[in-house]
Each structure stands twice: as structure tokens, then as C-alpha cells.
C-alpha positions in Angstrom: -15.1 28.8 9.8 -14.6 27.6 13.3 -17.4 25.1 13.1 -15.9 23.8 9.8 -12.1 23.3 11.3 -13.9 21.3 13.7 -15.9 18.8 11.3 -12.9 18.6 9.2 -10.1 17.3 12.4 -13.5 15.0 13.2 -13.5 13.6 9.4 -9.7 13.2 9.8 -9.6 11.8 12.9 -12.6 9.1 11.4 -9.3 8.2 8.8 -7.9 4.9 9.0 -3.9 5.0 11.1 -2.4 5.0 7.2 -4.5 7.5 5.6 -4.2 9.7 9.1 -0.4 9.7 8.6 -0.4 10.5 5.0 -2.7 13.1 5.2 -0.5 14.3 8.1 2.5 14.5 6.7 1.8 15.7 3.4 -0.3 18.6 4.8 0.6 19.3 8.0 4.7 18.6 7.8 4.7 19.4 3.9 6.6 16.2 3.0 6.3 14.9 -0.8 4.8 11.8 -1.5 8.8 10.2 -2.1 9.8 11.4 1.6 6.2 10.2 3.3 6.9 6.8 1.5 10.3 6.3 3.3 8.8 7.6 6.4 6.6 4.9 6.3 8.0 2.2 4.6 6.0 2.2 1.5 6.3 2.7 -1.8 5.3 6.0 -3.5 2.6 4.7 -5.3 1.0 3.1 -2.4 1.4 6.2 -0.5 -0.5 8.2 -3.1 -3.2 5.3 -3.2 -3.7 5.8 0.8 -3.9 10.0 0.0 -6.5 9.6 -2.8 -8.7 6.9 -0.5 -8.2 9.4 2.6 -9.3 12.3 0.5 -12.4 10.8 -1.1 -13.2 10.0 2.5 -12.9 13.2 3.7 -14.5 14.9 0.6 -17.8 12.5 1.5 -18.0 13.3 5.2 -17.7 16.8 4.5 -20.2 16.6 1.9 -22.6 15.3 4.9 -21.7 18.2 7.0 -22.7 20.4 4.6 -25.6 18.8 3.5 -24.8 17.6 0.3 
């Protein structure tokens, strides 16, 4: 599980500055998409583009860690 943690911060860390934040805030802080969007200047629906890119990202370089 340890090992894992650690992949996963590396495949966020990989994230472009946007989808970092987003991913951030809405996991880390809790914030809803509405409050990350005014956080960042953004609109909501950009804000939930950003969060689906970010975790197909992640979802594919865990899938490498694992071997998928």
C-alpha cells in the first residue's frame, strides 16, 4: 500500500498545474466543483473538463504501475 501511495503522488505530481489544482482541491480540501471554479477562475464546466482529463491520466499511469 505504501508503494502504491507513492506511484499515485508521482502520477499526480506528472499532472499538468490545472489538473494538479483540481484534483487538489476536490480531493484533498473537499471543495465542489462550483467552489474550485471560483477558486480558480473558471467556469464549472471547465473545471470538470480539467478533473475528467486529470483522472484519465492518472487512471493510465497507474495502469502502467500495475502492469496493465
Amino acid at each position: 500500500e505504501k508503494e502504491l501511495r507513492k506511484e499515485l503522488a508521482a502520477a499526480v505530481d506528472a499532472l499538468e498545474e490545472k489538473e494538479r489544482l483540481v484534483v487538489s482541491l476536490y480531493y484533498y480540501e473537499e471543495l465542489k466543483m462550483k467552489e474550485i471554479a471560483l477558486v480558480m477562475g473558471l467556469t464549472a464546466s471547465r473545471v470538470s473538463q480539467l478533473h475528467t482529463k486529470a483522472i484519465m491520466k492518472l487512471k493510465s499511469m497507474m495502469k502502467e504501475y500495475s502492469g496493465g
